[in-house]
ZAMARGU-4260 file (C-alpha; in steps of 0.2 Angstrom, whole numbers, plus 5000, padded with zeros to 4 digits):
<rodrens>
0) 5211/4975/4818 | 5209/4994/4823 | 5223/5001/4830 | 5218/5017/4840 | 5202/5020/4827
5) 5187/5013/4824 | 5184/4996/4818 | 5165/4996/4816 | 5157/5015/4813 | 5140/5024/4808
10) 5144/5039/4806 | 5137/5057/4813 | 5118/5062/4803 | 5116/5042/4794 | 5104/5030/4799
15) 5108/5013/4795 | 5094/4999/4796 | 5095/4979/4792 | 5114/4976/4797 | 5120/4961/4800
20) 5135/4955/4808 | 5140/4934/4807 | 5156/4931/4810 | 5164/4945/4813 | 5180/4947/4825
25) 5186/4964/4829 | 5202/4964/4839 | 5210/4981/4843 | 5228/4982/4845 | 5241/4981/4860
30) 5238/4995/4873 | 5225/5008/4877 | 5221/5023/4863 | 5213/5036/4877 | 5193/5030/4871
35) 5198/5029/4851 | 5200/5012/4848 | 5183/5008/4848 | 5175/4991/4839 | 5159/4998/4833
40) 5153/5016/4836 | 5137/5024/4834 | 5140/5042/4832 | 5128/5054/4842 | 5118/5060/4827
45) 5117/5043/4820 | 5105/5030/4820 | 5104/5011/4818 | 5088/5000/4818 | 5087/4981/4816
50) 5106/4975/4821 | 5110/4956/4819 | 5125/4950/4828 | 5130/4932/4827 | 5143/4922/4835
55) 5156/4935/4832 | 5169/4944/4843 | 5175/4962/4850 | 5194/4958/4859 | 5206/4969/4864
60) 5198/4987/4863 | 5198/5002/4874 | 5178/4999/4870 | 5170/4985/4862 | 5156/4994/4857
65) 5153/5015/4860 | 5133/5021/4855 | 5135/5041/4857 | 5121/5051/4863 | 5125/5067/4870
70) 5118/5082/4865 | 5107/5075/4853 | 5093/5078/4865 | 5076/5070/4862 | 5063/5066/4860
75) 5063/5061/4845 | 5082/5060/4844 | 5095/5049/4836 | 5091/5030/4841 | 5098/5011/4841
80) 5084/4999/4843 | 5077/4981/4837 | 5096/4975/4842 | 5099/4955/4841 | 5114/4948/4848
85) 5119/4929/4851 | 5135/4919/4853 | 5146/4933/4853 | 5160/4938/4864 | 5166/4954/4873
90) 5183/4951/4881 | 5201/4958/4886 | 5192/4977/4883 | 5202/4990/4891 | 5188/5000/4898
95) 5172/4991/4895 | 5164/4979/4883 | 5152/4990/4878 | 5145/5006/4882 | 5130/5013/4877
100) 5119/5028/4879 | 5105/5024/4868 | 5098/5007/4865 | 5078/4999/4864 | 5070/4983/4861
105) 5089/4975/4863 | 5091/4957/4866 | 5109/4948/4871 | 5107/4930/4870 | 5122/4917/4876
110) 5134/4930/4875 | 5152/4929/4886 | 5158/4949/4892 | 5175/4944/4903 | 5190/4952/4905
115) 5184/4972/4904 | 5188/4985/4913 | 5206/4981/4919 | 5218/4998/4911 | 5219/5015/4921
120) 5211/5029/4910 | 5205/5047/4915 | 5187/5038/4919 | 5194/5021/4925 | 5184/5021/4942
125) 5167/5017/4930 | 5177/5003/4922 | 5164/4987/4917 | 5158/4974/4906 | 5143/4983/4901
130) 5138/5000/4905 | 5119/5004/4899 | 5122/5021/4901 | 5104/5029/4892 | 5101/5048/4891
135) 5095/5060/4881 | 5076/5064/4887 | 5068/5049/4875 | 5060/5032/4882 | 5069/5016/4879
140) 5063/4999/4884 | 5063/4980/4883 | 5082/4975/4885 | 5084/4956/4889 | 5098/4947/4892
145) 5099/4926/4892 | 5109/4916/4897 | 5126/4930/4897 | 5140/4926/4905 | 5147/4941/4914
150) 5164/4934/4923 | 5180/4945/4929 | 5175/4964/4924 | 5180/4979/4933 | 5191/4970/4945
155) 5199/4984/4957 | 5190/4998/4952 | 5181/5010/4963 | 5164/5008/4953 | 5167/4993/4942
160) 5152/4979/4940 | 5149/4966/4925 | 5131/4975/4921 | 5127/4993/4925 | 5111/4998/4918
165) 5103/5017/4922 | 5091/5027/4916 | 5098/5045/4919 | 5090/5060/4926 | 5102/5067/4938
170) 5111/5083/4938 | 5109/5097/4929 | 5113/5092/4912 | 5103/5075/4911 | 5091/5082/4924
175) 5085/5094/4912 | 5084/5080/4899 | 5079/5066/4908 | 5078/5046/4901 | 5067/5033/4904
180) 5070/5015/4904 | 5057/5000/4907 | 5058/4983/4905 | 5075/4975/4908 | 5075/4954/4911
185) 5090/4945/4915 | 5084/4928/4912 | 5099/4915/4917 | 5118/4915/4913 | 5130/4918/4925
190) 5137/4935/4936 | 5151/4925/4943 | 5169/4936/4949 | 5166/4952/4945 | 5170/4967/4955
195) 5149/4972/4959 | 5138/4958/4950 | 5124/4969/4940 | 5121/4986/4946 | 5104/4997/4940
200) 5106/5018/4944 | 5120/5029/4946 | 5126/5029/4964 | 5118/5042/4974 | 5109/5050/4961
205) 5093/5041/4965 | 5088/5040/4949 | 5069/5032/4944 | 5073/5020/4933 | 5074/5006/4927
210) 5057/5002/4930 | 5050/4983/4927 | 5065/4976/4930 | 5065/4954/4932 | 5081/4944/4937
215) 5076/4924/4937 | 5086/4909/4936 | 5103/4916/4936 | 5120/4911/4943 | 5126/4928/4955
220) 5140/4924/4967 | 5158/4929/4970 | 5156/4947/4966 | 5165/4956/4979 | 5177/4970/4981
225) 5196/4971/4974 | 5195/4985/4974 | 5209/4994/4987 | 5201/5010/4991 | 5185/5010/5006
230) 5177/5023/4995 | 5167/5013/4982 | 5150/5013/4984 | 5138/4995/4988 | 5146/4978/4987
235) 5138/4964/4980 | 5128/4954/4969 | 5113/4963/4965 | 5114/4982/4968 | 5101/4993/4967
240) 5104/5013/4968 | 5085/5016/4959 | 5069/5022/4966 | 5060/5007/4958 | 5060/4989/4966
245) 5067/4975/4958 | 5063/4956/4956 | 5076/4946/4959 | 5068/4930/4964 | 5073/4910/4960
250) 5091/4917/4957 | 5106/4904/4964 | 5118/4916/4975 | 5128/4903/4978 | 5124/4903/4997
255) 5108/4896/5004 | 5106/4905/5020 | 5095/4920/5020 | 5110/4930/5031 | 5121/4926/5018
260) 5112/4930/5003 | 5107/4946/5011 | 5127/4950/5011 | 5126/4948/4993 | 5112/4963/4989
265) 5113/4981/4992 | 5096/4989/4991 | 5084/5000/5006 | 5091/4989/5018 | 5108/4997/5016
270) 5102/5012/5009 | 5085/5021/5013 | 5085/5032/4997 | 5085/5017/4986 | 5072/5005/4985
275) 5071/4984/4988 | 5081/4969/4979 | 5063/4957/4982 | 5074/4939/4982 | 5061/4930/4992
280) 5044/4932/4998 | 5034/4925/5015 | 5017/4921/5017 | 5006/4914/5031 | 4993/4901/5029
285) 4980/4893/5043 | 4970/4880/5040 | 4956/4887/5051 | 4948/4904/5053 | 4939/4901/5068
290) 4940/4890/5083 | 4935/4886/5099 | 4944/4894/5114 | 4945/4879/5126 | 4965/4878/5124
295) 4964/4859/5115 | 4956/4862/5098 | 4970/4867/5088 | 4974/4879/5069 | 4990/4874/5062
300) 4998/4888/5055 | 5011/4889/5040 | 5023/4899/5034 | 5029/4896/5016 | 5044/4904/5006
305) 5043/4906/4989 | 5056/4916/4977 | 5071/4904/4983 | 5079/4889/4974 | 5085/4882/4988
310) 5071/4884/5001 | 5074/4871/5012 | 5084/4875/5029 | 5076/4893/5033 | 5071/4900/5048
315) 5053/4907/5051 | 5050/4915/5068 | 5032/4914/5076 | 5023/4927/5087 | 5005/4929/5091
320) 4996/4941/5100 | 4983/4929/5107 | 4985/4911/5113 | 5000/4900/5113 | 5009/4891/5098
325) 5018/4876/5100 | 5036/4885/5093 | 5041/4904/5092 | 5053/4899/5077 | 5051/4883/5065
330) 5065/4878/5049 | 5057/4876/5031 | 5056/4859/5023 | 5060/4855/5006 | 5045/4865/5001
335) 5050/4879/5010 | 5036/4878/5020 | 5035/4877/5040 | 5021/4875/5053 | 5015/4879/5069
340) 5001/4875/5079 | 4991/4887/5089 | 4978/4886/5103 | 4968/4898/5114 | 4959/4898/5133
345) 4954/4916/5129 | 4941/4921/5118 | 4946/4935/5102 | 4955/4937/5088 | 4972/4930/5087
350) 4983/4938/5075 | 4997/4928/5069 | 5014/4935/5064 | 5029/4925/5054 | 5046/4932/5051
355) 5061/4928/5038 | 5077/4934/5034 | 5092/4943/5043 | 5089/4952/5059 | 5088/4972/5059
360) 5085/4979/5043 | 5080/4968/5032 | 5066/4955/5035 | 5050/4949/5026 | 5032/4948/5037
365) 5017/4942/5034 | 4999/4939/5045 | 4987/4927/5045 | 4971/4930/5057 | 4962/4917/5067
370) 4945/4921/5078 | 4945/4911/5093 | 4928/4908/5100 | 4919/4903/5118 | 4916/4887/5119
375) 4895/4884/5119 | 4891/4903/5117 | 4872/4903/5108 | 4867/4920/5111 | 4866/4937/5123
380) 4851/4940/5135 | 4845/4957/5139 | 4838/4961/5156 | 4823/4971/5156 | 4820/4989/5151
385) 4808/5003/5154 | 4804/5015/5143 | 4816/5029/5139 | 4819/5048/5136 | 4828/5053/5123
390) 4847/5061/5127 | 4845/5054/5145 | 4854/5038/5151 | 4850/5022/5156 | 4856/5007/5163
395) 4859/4990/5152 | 4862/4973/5157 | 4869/4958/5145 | 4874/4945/5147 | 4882/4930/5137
400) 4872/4913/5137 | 4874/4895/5130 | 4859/4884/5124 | 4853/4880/5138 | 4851/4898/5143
405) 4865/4899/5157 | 4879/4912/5158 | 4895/4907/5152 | 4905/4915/5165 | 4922/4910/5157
410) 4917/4923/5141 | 4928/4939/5140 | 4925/4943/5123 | 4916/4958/5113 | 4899/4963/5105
415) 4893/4975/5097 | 4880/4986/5101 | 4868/4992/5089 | 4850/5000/5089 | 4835/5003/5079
420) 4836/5022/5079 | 4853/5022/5074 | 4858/5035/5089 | 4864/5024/5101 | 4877/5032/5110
425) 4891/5025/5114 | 4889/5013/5100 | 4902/5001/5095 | 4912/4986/5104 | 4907/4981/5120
430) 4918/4970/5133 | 4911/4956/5143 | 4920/4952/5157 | 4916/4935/5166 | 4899/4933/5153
435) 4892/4952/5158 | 4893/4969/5152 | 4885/4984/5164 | 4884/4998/5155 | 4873/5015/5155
440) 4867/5020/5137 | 4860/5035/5128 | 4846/5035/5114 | 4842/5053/5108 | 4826/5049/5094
445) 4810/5050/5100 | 4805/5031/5093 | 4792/5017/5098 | 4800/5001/5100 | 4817/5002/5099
450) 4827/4990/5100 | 4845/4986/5106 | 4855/4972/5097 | 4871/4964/5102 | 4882/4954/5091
455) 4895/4944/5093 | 4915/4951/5083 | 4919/4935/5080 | 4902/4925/5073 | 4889/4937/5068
460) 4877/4922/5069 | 4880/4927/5088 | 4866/4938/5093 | 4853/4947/5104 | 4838/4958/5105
465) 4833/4968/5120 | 4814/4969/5122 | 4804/4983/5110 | 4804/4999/5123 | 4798/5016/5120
470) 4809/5034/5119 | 4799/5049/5122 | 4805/5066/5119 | 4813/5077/5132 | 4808/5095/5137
475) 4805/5107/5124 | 4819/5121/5121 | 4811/5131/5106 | 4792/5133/5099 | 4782/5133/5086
480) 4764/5143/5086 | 4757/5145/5070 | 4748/5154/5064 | 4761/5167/5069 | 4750/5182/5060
485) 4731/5182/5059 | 4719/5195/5057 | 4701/5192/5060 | 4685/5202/5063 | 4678/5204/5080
490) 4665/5189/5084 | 4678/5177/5071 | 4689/5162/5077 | 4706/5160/5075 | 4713/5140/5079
495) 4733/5138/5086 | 4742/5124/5087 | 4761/5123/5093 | 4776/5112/5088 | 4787/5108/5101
500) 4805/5105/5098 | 4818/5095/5112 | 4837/5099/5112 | 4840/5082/5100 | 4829/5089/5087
505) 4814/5078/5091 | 4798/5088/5086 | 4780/5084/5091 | 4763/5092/5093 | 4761/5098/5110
510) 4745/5108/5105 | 4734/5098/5118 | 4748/5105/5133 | 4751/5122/5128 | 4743/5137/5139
515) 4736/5149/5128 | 4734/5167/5135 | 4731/5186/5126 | 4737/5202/5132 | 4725/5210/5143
520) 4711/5222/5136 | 4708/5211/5121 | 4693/5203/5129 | 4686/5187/5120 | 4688/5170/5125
525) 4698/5153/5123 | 4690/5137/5122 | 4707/5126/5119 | 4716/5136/5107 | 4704/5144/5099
530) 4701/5161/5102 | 4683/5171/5099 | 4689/5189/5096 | 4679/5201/5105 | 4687/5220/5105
535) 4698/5226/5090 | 4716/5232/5091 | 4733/5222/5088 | 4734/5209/5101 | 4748/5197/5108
540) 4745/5180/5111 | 4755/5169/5120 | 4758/5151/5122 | 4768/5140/5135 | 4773/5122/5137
545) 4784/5118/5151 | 4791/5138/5153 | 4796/5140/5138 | 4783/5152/5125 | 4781/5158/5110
550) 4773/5174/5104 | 4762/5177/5088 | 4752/5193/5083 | 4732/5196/5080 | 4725/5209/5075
555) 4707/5213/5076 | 4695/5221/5066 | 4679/5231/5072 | 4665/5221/5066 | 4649/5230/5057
560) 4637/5240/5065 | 4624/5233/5075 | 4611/5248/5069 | 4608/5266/5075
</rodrens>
């Protein structure tokens, strides 16, 4: 029975390992002692490893338990870790049942913390059942509790809750030494009248962690505010003032409604700095991915909530962007499911959207896509085309046909347009409208046989291929003569030939077209291009193709004497 010491302590510098506690009661005096009426302290230099508590008690303290850790900067620090504790009780604690700033791999299992946190100190606004409170740059991870009890802590204190857990990395002390936390399950028990139910982070400090954290199959209701004062931070069940999400799915809030359990988290929703509280998730089911648009055959559509105990009774809103659905909203059944039904006149794809939850800031979406397709379409027909130049444009004519060949002039979906060359321009997604697309197309490689290709968006078994039809090169902009230096003896031959170049970098011989000419005085003679020298000197030559030249240089040797 400490009275305004400790009951429990390790002391600074010792590391205590394999301690077992069965049995045990700790029951401080009457009245607060100012934070030195501690049940079990762990001083900041000390460490403990492989703590076994078992159906004991910590009554009646300023704090049940106090683990120290400030200062004793990691990592590498002064740890308490491997912690086991079941059946025991944390109650009637002036300030808190327990805080802690270190503590790993720590299990509370069927535990009861009630009655904390109810006497004014010089901290009392942080007054709790637990405060997890970890610092001191180390990692820590892996704390579970199951099965806890957390009833009437904190009651009418600015910041009191039942369960605080942080990792801290704010300011300039714990900012410069920041924790890490990851891992922390709440797997049942009960969060039922306290002033904030569990809360993870330090208000407005937006700290990172804990990370990983799971709440499942526990009772969280009537946490709401006693206190007197409007400047407490969130209300509610489940609070979240962390960067990291947190699962909170098949939990029993008490209320059934999504609204209603909503009013019971505090997360992004209320606060875009912190992230979400997931208690429920949406998703969107159809049973057909495609389907005639002939506005009887039909897709049902259904949405289905998971993450909810109670599913039944929700609301699911409907919108499509294509088509008509036989409701806009739709309540969940037993399973939490709901379905819709959903039909088309109009050929495309039909996107469909389902909402849940609250209007405003918090809702859950998900998509589901459906293709709606003309009824009877077989393939696209091609009118003729004549052969091309390449980089000019050129008219094109589909249209979209059934079996038995006839346009389906109720058919206003797209294709796309495709060809051999791969330089089709504009390529891409073309709209029919009434079962045709006109259109004028460019092709800029020189190719035989190309060929355009539409197909269907919707069924690429939905095609069609124009007739093969030639693309010649346009007018040359640059050429090539080669050789572009010779030198030969008089009475020798020299043979050109030129490479002509179009303005879409389609090349071809155009030897057989070019003029050749040599500057005057050089005598000689050209038969096609080749040229018979005749007088020596440096000479010019010149050849054209459709106005544009290019120039190369000869020269000419005097050839051997004759005789005298």
């Amino acid at each position: 029975e400490p009275d305004a010491v400790y009951g429990l302590e390790i002391p600074a510098g010792q590391t205590v390992s394999y301690l077992t506690l069965d049995d045990v009661r700790v029951v401080g005096a009457d009245g607060d002692a100012i934070e030195s009426e501690l049940g079990f302290k762990v001083d900041t230099t000390a460490s403990l490893f492989h703590l076994t508590v078992t159906d004991s008690s910590f009554e009646n303290c300023d704090i049940g338990w106090y683990f120290a850790k400030h200062g004793d900067w990691g990592p590498g620090g002064s740890q308490v870790r491997y912690i086991t504790v079941t059946r025991t009780i944390f109650r009637d604690n002036d300030y808190k049942g327990i805080y802690v700033e270190k503590l790993s791999d720590a299990l509370f299992e069927d535990c009861t913390v009630t009655h904390n946190g109810y006497t004014d100190f010089w901290n009392s606004r942080w007054n709790a059942g637990f405060d997890i409170n970890l610092k001191g740059e180390e990692t820590y991870q892996n704390l579970t509790f199951r099965d806890m009890t957390f009833t009437d802590n904190g009651l009418g204190y600015q910041e009191g809750v039942g369960l605080m857990i942080k990792g801290r990395d704010d300011g300039p002390t714990y900012g410069a030494h920041p924790a890490t936390l990851m891992t922390v399950t709440i797997e049942g028990g009960r969060f039922v009248g306290n002033e904030r139910g569990i809360r993870f982070g330090e208000p407005g400090k937006e700290n990172a962690t804990p990370t990983g954290v799971q709440i499942h199959h526990a009772v969280i209701t009537g946490n709401v505010q006693t206190y007197a004062g409007s400047d407490g931070s969130g209300y509610g069940g489940v609070v979240n003032h962390t960067l990291s999400p947190i699962d909170a799915t098949l939990n029993d809030w008490g209320v059934y409604d999504l609204p209603s359990i909503e009013a019971q988290i505090y997360h992004q929703a209320d606060d875009s700095t912190t992230a979400e509280v997931v208690y429920y998730e949406i998703a969107l089911a159809s049973d057909k991915s495609s389907l005639l648009a002939n506005g009887i055959a039909s897709a049902t559509v259904t949405g289905t909530l998971s993450g909810l105990l109670y599913p039944a009774g929700q609301v699911i809103s409907f919108t499509t962007n294509l088509g008509t659905l036989s409701a806009v909203t739709g309540t969940t059944d037993v399973s939490g499911s709901v379905a819709v039904f959903i039909t088309s006149t109009v050929a495309g794809q039909a996107t469909v959207v389902g909402t849940a939850g609250m209007g405003g800031n918090h809702l859950q979406q998900d998509t589901v896509p459906i293709a709606f397709t003309t009824p009877g379409l077989d393939h696209f027909h091609f009118y003729l085309l004549q052969n091309q130049v390449a980089g000019e444009g050129f008219p094109v004519a589909i249209s979209a046909r059934d079996a038995d060949d006839v346009i389906l002039t109720r058919f206003d979906g797209a294709a796309i347009l495709t060809d051999t060359t791969g330089t089709l321009q504009p390529a891409g997604a073309i709209q029919f409208h009434h079962g045709v697309w006109n259109g004028h197309l460019t092709v800029t490689q020189a190719y035989v046989g190309d060929v355009l290709t539409a197909t269907y968006v919707l069924d690429g078994d939905k095609t069609g291929f124009s007739q093969p039809f030639d693309v010649a090169h346009n007018l040359p902009v640059t050429l090539s003569l080669t050789p572009p230096t010779a030198a030969i003896t008089a009475g020798e031959r020299v043979t050109y030939t030129v490479v002509a170049t179009d303005g879409y970098s389609n090349s071809w011989d155009a030897t057989a077209d070019a003029l050749f000419l040599i500057e005057d005085g050089a005598g000689g003679a050209w038969t096609g291009s080749v040229y018979t020298a005749q007088y020596s000197g440096t000479w010019q030559i010149t050849a054209t193709v459709d106005g544009v030249s290019q120039t190369a240089a000869l020269h000419v040797e005097r050839g051997p004497l004759a005789g005298i």
